[in-house]
C-alpha positions in Angstrom: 56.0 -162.2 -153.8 54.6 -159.0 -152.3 53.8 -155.7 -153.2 52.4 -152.9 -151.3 50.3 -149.5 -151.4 49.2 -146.8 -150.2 45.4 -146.6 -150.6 44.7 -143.2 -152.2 40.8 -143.5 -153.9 38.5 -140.9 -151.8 36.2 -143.8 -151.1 39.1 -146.5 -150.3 38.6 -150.0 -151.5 34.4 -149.8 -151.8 32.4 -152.8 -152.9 32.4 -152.2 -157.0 35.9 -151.9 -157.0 36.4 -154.2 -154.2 34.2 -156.7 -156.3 36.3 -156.7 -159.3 39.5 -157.1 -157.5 38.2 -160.3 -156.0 37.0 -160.9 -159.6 40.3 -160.6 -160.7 42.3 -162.4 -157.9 39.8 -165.9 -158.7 41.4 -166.1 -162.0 44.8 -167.5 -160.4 45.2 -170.2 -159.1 47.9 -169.0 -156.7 47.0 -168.4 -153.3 46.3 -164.1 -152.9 46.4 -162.4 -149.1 46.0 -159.0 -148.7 46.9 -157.7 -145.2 45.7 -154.2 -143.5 44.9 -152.8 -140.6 46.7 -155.5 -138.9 44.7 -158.4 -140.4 44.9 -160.4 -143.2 42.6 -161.8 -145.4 41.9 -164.1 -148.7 41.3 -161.7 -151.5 39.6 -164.0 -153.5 37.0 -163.7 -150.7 34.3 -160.1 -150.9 33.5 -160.7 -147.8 37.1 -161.1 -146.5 38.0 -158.3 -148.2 35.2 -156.0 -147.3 35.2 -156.9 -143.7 38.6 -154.8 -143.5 36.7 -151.4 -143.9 40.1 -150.2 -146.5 40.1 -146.1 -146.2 42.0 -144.0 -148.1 45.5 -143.3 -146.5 45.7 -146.9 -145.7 48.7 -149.0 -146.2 47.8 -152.5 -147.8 50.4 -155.4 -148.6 49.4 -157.9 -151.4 50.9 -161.3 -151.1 51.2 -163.8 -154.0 52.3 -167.6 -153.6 52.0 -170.1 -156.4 52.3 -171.1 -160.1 51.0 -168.2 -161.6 52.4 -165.7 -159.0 54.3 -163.5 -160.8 51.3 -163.0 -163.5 49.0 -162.7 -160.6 50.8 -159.6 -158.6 51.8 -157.9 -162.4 47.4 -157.7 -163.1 46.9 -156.9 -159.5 49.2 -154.1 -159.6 47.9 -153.2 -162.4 44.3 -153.0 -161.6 45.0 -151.2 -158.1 47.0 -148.4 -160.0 44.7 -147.9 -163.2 41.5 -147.7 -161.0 42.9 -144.9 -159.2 42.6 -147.5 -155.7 46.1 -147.0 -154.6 50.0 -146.4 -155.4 52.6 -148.5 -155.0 55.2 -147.6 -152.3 
């Protein structure tokens, strides 16, 4: 399952935010990529994720595989959305 966005937060994915988003992602046990600027990364890893360098007007794909996939993307989403970090597109 996949979803993507378009990051729209002034400061892009910074480390707070980007912090509790892996936060978030460790409590699955499926297997969360996200994938920008041509590379991919585990996003259950800060450094992973932080090593990116996400700017606003980025376009970012997040990719769910496992058990709890489906519940996984649906708080993901919701997270990215309601922290004013991106839209969906």
């Amino acid at each position: 399952m996949e979803q993507k966005f378009l990051i729209t937060s002034e400061y892009g994915i910074h480390a707070r935010p980007a912090t509790r988003l892996v936060n978030l992602a460790m409590t699955f046990h499926s297997d969360i990529d996200l994938t920008a600027l041509g590379k991919t990364v585990n996003l259950k890893s800060i450094m992973g994720l932080m090593s990116l360098g996400i700017y606003k007007g980025e376009e970012v794909v997040l990719t769910v595989m496992g058990s709890d996939a489906e519940k996984a993307l649906t708080q993901l989403t919701e997270f990215i959305v309601s922290e004013n970090l991106g839209q969906i597109i």
